[in-house]
TORPA-4810 file (N, C-alpha, C, O; in nm, 3 decimals):
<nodes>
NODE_1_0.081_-0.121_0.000_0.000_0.000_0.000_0.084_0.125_0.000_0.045_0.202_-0.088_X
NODE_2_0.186_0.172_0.069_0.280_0.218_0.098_0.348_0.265_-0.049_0.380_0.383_-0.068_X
NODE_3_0.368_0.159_-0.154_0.444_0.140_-0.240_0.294_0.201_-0.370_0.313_0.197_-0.492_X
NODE_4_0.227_0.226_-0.339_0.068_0.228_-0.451_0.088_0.404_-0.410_0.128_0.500_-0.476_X
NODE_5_0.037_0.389_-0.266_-0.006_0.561_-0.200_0.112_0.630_-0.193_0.104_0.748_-0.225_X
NODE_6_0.247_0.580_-0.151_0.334_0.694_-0.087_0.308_0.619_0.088_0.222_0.544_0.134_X
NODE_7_0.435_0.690_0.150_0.407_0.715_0.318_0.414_0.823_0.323_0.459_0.898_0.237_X
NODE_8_0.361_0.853_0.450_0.348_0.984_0.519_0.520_1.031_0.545_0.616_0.965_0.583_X
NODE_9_0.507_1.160_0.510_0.643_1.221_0.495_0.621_1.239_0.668_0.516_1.251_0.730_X
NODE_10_0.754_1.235_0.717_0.826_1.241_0.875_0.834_1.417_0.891_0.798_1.486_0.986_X
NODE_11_0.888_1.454_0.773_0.955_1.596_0.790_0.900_1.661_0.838_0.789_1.674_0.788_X
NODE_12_0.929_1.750_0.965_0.821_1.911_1.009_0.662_1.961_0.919_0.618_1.913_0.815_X
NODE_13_0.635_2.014_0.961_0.536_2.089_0.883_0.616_2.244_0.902_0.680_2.278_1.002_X
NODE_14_0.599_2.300_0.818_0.688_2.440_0.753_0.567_2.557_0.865_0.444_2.554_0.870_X
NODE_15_0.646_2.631_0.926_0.609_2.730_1.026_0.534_2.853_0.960_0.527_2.864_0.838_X
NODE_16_0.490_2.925_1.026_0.447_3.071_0.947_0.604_3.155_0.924_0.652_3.207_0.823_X
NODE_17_0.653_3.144_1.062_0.786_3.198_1.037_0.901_3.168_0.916_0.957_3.249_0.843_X
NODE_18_0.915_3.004_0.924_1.002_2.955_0.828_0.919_3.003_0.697_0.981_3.032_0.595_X
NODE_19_0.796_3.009_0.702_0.803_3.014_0.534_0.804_3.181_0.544_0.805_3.210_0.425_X
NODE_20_0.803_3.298_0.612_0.835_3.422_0.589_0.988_3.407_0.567_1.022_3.407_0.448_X
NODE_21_1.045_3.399_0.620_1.179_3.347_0.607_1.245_3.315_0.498_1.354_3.345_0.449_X
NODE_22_1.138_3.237_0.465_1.242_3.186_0.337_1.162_3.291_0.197_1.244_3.337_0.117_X
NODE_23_1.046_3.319_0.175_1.015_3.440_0.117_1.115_3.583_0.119_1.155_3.668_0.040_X
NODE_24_1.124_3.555_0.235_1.219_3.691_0.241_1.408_3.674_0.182_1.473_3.767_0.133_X
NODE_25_1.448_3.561_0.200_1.529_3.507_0.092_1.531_3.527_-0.041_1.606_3.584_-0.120_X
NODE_26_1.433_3.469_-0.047_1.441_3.483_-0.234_1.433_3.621_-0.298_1.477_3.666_-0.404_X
NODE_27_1.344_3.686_-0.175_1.355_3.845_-0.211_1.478_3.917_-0.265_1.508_3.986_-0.362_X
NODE_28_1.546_3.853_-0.127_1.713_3.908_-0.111_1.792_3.867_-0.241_1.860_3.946_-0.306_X
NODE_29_1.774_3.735_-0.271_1.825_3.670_-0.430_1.812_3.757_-0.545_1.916_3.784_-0.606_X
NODE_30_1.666_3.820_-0.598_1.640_3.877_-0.687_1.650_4.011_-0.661_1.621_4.080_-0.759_X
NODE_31_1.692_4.094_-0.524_1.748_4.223_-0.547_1.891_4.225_-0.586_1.939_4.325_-0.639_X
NODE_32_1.958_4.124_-0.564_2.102_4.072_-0.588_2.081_4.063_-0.743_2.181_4.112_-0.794_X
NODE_33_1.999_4.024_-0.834_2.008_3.978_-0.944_1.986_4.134_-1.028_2.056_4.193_-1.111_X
NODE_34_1.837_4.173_-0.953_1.816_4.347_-1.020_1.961_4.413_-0.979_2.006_4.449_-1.088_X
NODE_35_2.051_4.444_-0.883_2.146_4.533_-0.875_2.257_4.496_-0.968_2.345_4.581_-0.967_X
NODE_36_2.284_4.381_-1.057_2.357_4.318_-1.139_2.298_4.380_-1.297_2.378_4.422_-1.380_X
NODE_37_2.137_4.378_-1.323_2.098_4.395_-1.410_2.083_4.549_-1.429_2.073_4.595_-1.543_X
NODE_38_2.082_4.605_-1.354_2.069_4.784_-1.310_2.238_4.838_-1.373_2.231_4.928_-1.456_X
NODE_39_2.351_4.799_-1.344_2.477_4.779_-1.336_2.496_4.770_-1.516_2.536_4.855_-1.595_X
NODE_40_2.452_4.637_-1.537_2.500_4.582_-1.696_2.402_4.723_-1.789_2.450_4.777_-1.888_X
NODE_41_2.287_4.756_-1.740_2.205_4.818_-1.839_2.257_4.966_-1.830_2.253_5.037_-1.930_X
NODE_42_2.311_5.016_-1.696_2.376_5.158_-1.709_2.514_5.158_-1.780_2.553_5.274_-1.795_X
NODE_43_2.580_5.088_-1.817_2.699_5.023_-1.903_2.639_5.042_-2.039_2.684_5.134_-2.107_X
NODE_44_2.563_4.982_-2.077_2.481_5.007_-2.193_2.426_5.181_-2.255_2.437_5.262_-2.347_X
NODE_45_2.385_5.163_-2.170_2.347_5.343_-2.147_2.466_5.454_-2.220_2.472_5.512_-2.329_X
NODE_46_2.553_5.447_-2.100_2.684_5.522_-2.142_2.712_5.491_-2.287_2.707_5.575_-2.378_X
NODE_47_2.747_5.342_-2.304_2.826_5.371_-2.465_2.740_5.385_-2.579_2.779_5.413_-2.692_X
NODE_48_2.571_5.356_-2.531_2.502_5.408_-2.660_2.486_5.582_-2.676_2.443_5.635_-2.778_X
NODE_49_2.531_5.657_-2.547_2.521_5.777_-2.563_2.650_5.828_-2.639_2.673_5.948_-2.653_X
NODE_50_2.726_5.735_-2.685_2.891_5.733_-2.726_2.869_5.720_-2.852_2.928_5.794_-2.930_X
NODE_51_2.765_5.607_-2.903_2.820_5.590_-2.995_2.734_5.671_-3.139_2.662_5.769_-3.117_X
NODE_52_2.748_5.625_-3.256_2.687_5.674_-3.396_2.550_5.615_-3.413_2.505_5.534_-3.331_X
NODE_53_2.480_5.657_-3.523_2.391_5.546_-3.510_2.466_5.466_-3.625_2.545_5.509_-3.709_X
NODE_54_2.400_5.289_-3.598_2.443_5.221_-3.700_2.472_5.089_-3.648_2.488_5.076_-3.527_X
NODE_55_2.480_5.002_-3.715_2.467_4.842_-3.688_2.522_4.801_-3.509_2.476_4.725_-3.424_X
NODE_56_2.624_4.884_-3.513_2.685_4.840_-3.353_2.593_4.898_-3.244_2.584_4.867_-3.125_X
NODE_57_2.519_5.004_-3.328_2.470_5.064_-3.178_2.311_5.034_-3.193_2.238_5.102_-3.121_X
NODE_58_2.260_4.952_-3.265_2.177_4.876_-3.297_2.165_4.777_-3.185_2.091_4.795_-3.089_X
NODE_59_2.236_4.678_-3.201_2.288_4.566_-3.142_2.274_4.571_-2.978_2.190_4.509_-2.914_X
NODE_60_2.394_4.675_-2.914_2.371_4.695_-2.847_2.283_4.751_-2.793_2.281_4.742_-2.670_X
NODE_61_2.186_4.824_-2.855_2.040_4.884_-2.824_1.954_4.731_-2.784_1.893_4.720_-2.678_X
NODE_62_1.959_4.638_-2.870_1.919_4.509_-2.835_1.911_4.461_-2.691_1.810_4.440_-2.625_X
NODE_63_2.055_4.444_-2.649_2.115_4.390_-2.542_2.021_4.467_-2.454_1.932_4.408_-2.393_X
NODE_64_2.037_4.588_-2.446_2.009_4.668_-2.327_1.862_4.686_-2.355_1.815_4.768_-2.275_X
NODE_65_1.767_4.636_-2.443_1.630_4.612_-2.421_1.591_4.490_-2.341_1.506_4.493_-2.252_X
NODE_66_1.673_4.358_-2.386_1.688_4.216_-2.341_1.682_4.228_-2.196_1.596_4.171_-2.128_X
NODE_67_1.795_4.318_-2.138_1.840_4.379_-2.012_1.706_4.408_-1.960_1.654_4.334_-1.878_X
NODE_68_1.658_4.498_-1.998_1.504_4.631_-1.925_1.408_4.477_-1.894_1.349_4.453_-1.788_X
NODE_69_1.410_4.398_-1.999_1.258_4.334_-1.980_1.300_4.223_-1.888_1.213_4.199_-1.805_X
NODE_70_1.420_4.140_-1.877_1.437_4.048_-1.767_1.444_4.137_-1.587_1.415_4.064_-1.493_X
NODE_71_1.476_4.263_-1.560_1.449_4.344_-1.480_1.301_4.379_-1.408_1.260_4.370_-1.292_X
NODE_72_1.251_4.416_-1.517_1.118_4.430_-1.501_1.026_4.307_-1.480_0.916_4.308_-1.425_X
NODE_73_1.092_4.199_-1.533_1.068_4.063_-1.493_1.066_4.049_-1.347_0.968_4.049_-1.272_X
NODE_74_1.205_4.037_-1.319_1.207_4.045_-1.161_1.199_4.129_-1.078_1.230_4.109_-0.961_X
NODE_75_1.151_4.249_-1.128_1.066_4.348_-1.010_0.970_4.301_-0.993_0.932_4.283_-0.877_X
NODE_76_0.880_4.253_-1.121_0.704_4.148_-1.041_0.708_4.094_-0.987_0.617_4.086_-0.905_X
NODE_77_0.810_4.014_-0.984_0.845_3.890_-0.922_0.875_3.939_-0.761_0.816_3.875_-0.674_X
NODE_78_0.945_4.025_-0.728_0.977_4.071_-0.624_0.895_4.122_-0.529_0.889_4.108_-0.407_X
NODE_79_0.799_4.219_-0.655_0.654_4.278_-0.598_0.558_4.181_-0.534_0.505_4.205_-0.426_X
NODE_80_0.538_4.075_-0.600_0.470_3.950_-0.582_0.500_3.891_-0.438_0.419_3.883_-0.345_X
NODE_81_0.655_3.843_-0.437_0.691_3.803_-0.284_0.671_3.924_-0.160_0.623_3.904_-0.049_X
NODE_82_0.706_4.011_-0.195_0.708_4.110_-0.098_0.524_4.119_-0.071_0.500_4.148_0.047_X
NODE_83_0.451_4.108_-0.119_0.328_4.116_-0.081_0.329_3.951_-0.027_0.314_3.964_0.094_X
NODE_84_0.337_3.838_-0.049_0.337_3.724_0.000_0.345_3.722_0.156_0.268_3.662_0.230_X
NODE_85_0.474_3.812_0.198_0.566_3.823_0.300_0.482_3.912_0.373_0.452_3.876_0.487_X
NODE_86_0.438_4.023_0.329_0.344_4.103_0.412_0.201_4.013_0.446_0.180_4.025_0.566_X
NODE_87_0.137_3.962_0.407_0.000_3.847_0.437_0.086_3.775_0.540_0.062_3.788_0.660_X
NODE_88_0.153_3.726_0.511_0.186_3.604_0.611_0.250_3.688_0.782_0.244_3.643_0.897_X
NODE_89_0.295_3.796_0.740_0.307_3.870_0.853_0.189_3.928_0.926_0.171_3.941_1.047_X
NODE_90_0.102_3.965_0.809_-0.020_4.028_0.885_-0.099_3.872_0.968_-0.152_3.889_1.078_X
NODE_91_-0.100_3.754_0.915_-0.124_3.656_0.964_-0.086_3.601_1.084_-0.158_3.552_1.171_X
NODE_92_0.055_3.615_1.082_0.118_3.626_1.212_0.078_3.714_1.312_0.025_3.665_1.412_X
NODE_93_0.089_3.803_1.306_0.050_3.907_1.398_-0.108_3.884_1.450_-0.119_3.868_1.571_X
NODE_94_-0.226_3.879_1.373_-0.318_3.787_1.388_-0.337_3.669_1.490_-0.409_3.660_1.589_X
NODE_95_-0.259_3.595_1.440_-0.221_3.474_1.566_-0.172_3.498_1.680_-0.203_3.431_1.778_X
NODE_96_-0.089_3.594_1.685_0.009_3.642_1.836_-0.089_3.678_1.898_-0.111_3.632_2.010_X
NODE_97_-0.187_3.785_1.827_-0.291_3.838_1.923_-0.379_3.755_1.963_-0.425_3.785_2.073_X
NODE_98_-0.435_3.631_1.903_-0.531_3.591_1.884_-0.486_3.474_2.058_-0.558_3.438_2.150_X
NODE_99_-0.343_3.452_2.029_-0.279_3.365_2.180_-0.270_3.465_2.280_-0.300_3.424_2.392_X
NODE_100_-0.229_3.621_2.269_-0.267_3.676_2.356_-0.374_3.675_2.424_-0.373_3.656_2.546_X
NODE_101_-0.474_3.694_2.362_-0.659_3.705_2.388_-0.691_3.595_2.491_-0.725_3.618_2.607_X
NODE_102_-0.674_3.434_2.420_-0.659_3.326_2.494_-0.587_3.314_2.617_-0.643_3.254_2.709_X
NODE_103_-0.477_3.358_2.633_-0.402_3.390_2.767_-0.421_3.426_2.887_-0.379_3.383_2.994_X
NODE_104_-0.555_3.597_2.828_-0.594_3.665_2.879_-0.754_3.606_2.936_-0.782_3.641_3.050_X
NODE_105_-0.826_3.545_2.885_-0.952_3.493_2.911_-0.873_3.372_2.996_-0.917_3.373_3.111_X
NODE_106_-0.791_3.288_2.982_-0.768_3.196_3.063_-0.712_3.264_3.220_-0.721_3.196_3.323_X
NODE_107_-0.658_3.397_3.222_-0.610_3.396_3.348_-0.739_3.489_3.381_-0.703_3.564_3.472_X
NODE_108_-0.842_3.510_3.352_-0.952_3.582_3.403_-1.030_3.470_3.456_-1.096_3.499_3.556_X
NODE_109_-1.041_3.351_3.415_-1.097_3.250_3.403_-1.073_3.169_3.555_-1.136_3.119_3.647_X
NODE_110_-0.917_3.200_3.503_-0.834_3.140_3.705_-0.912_3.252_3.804_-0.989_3.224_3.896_X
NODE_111_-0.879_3.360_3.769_-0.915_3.448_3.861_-1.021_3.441_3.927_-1.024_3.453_4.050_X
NODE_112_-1.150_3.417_3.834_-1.305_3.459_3.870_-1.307_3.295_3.986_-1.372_3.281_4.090_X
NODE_113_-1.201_3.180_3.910_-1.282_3.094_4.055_-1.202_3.088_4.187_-1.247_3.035_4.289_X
NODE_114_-1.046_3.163_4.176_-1.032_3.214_4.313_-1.129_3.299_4.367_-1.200_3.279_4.466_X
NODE_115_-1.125_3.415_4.278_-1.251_3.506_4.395_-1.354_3.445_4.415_-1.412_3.478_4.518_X
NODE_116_-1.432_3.313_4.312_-1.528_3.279_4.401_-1.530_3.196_4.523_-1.628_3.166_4.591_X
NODE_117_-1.391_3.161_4.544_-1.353_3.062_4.668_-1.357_3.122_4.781_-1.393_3.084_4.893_X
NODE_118_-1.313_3.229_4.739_-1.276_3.347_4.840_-1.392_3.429_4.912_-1.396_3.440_5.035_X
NODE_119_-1.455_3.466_4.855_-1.611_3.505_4.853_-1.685_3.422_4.926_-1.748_3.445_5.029_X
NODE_120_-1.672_3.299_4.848_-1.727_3.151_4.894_-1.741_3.162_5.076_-1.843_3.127_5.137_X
NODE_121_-1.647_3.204_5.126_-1.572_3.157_5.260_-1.611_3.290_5.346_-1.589_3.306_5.466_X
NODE_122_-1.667_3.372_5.269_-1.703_3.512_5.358_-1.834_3.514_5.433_-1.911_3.496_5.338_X
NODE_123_-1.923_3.525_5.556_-2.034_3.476_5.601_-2.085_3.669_5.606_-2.045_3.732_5.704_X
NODE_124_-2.139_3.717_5.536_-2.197_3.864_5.545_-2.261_3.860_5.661_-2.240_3.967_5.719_X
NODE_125_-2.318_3.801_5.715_-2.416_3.800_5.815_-2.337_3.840_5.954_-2.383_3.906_6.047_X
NODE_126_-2.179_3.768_5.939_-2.087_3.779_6.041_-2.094_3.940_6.044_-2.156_4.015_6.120_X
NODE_127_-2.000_3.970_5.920_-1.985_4.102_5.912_-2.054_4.195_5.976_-2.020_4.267_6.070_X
NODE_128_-2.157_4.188_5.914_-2.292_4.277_5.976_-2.303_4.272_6.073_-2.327_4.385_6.114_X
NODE_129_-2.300_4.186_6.171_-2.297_4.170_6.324_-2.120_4.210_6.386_-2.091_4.258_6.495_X
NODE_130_-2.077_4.193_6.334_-1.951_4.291_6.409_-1.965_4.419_6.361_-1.909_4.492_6.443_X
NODE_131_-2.018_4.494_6.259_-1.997_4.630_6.240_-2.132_4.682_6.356_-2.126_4.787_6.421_X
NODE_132_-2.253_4.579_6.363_-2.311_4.620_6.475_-2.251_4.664_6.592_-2.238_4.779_6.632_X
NODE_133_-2.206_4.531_6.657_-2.119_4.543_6.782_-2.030_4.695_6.780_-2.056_4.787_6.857_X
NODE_134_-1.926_4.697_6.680_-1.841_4.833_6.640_-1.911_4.945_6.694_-1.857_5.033_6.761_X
NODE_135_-2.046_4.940_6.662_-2.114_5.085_6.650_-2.175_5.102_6.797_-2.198_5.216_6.836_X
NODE_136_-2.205_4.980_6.888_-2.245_4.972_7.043_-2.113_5.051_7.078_-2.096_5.172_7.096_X
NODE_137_-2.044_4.966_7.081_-1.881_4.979_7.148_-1.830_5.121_7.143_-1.751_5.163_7.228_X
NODE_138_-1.893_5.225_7.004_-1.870_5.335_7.065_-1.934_5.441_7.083_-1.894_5.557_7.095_X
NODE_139_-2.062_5.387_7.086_-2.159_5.451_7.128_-2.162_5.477_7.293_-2.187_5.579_7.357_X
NODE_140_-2.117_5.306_7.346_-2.072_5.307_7.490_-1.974_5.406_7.532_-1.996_5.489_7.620_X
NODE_141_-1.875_5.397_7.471_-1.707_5.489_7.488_-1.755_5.638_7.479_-1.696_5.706_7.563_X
NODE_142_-1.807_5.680_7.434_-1.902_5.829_7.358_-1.973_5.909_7.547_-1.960_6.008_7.619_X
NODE_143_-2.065_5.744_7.536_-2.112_5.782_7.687_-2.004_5.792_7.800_-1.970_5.883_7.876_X
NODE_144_-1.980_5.715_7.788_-1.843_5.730_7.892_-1.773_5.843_7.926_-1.757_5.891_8.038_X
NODE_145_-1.722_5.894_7.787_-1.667_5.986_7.788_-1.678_6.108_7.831_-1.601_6.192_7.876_X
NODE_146_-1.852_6.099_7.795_-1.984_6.258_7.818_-1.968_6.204_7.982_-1.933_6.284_8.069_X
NODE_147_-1.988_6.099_8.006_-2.004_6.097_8.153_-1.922_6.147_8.245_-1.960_6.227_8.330_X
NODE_148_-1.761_6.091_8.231_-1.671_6.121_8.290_-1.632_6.284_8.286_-1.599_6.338_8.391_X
NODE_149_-1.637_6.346_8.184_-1.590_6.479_8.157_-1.732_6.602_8.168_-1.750_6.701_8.097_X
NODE_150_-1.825_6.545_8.295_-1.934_6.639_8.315_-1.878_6.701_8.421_-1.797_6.651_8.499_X
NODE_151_-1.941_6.852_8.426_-1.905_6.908_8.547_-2.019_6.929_8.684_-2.141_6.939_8.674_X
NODE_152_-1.939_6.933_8.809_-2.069_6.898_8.909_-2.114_7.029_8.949_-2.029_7.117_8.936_X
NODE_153_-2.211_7.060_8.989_-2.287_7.227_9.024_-2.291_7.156_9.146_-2.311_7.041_9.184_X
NODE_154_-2.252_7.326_9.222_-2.293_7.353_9.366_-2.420_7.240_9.424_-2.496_7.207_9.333_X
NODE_155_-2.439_7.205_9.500_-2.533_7.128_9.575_-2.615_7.248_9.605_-2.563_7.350_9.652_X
NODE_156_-2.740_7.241_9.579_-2.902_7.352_9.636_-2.888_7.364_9.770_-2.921_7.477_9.804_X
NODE_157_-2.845_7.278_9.885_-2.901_7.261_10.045_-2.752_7.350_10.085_-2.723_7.333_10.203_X
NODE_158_-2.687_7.411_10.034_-2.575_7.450_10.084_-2.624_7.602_10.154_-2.673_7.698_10.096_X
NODE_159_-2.591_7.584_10.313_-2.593_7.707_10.366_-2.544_7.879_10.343_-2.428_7.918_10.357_X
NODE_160_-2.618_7.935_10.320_-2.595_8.089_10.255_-2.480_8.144_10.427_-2.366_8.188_10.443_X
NODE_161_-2.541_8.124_10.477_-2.486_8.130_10.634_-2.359_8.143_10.649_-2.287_8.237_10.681_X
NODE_162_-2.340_8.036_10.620_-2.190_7.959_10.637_-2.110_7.985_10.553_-1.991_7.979_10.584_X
NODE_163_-2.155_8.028_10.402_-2.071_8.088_10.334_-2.009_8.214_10.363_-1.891_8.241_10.340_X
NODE_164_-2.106_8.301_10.423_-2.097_8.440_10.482_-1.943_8.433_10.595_-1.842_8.501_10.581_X
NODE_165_-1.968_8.334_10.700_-1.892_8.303_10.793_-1.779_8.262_10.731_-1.680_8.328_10.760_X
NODE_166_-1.771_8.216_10.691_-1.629_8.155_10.628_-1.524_8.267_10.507_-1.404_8.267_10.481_X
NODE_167_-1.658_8.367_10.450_-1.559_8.489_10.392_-1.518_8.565_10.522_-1.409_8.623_10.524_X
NODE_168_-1.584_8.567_10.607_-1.582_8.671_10.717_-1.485_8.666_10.807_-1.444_8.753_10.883_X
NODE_169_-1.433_8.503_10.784_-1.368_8.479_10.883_-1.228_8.470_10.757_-1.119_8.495_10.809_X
NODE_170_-1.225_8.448_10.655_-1.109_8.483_10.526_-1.015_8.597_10.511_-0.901_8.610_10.466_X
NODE_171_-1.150_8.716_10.593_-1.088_8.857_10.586_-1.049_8.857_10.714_-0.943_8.917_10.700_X
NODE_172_-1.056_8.834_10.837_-0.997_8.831_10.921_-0.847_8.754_10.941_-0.761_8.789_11.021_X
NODE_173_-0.843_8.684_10.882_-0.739_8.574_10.894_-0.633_8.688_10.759_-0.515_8.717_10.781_X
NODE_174_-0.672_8.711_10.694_-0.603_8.843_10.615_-0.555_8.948_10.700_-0.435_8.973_10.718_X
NODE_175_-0.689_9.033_10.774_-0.595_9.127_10.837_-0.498_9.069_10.980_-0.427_9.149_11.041_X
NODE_176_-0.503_8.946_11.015_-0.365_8.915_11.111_-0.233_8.912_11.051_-0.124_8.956_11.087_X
NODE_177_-0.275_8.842_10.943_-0.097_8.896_10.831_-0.084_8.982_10.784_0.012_8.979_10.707_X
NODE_178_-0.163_9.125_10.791_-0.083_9.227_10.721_-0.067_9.228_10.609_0.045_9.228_10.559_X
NODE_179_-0.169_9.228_10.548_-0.150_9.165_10.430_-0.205_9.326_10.384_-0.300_9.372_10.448_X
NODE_180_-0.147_9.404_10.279_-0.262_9.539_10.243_-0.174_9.689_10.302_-0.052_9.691_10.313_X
NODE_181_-0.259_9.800_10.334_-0.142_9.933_10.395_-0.178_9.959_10.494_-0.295_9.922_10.511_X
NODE_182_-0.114_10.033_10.617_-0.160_10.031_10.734_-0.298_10.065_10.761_-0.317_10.070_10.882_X
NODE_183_-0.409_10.092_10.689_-0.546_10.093_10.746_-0.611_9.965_10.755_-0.714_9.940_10.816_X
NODE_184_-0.537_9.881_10.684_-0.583_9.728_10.743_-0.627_9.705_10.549_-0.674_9.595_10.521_X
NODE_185_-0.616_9.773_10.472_-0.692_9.750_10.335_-0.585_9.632_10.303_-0.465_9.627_10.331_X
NODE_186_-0.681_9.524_10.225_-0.611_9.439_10.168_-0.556_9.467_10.060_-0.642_9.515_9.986_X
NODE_187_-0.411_9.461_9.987_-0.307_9.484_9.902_-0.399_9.502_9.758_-0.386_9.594_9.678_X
NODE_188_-0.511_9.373_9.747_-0.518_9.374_9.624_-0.647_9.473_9.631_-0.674_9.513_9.518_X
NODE_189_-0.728_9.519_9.723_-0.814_9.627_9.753_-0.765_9.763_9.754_-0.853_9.850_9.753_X
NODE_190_-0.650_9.799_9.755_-0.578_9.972_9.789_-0.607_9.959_9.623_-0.597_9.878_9.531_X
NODE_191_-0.658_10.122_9.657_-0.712_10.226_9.507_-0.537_10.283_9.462_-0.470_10.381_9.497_X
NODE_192_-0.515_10.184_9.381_-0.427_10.278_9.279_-0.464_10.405_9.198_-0.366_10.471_9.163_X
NODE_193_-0.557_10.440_9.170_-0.590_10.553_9.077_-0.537_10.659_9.134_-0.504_10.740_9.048_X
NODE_194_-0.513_10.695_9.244_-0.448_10.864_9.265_-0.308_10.812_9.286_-0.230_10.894_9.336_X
NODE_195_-0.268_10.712_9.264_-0.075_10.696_9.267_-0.017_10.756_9.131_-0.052_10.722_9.017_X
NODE_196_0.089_10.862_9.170_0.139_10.875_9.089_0.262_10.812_9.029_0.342_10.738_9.086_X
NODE_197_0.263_10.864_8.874_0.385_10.763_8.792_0.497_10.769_8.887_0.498_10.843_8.985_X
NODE_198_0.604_10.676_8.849_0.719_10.703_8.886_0.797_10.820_8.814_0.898_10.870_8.864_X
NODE_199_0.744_10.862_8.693_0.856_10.947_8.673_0.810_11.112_8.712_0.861_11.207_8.652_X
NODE_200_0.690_11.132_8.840_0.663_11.242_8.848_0.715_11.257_8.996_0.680_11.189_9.093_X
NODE_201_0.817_11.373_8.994_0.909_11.399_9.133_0.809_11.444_9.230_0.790_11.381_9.334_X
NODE_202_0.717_11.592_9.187_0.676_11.639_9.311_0.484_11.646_9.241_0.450_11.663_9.124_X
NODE_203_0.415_11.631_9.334_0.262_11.620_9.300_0.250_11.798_9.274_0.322_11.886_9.321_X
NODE_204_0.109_11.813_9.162_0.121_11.982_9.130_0.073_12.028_9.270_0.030_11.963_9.364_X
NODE_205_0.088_12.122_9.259_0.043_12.234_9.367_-0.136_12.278_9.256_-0.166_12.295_9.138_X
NODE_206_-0.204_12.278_9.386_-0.399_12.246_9.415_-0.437_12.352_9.286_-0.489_12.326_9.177_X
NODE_207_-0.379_12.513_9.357_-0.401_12.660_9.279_-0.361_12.604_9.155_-0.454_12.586_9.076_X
NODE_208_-0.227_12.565_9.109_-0.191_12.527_8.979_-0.346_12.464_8.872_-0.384_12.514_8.767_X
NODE_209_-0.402_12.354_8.939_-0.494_12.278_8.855_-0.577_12.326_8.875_-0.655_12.265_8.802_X
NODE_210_-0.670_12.447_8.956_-0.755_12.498_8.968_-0.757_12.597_8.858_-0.859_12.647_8.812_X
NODE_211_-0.607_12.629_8.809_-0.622_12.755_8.694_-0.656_12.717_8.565_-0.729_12.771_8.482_X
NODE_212_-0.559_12.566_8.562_-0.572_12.496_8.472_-0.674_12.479_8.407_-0.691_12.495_8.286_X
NODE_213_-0.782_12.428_8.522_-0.899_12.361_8.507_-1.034_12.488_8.492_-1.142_12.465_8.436_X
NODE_214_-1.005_12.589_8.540_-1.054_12.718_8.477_-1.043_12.772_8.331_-1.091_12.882_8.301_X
</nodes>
């Protein structure tokens, strides 16, 4: 059967790359061949601008037509691969993205069933009941706080009496220390208003401010 059909060839199957590759070779071949034919036909050029007209420059008019059309030959030819080479690149590029994309849905894919494991394992109900608790806890601390940092007012039953007695007996206990100028006035009670500055030597004389003041 083998010997009727053929066997199956072993060899690789040819890559997108290898066959850009080798497109792009042959490219390289036939610009090698045009820069040879570009070369022989400007040679041509020159000595038909040299020469007369007449059988020789005939001839060589030949050559250097022979020249133009195998050129122009392999510029199609060139044109041809070079577009070959561009498809198979745009193809490529195609594919890269196309394994990117896949890459990308597969690790979204991992992702979504960690987070649902994760999620999985979360009880909301917990939650909600500790952010409750949270909100007791400082609602308590709040009170606490108002509580501790109140201030206390005088007690109502407090004797008017006794308060009296106890300034009365404040100023007495003042005038045993001497506290004030010899009429017994307490220091922080003496009328400064008729003291004069320090920088006034002698007080005016009465007539003086009486004229003044006239």
């Amino acid at each position: 059967m083998n010997r009727l059909f053929g066997a199956k060839s072993s060899a690789p199957k040819p890559t997108l790359n290898s066959a850009i590759s080798n497109v792009d070779g042959r490219i390289e071949s036939i610009d090698v061949k045009l820069s040879k034919l570009n070369a022989e036909l400007t040679t041509y050029q020159q000595r038909l601008a040299k020469m007369r007209d007449g059988p020789g420059k005939s001839a060589i008019k030949q050559k250097a037509l022979k020249v133009l059309q195998q050129r122009k030959m392999y510029e199609s030819q060139r044109d041809q691969l070079q577009q070959q080479s561009w498809n198979m690149e745009q193809a490529g590029m195609m594919q890269d993205n196309l394994k990117n994309t896949m890459t990308t849905v597969d690790a979204m894919k991992t992702t979504t069933k960690e987070l649902k494991k994760q999620y999985g394992k979360v009880n909301i109900d917990k939650i909600e009941k500790l952010q409750d608790e949270m909100a007791d806890l400082m609602d308590m601390g709040n009170d606490i706080q108002e509580s501790i940092s109140r201030s206390y007012d005088v007690p109502e039953d407090v004797d008017e009496a006794e308060l009296d007695a106890e300034l009365e007996a404040l100023g007495e206990e003042v005038e045993l220390n001497g506290i004030g100028e010899s009429d017994g006035v307490p220091a922080f009670m003496v009328d400064e208003t008729n003291k004069l500055p320090d920088f006034v030597d002698e007080p005016p004389e009465q007539s003086k401010v009486k004229e003044a003041a006239g």
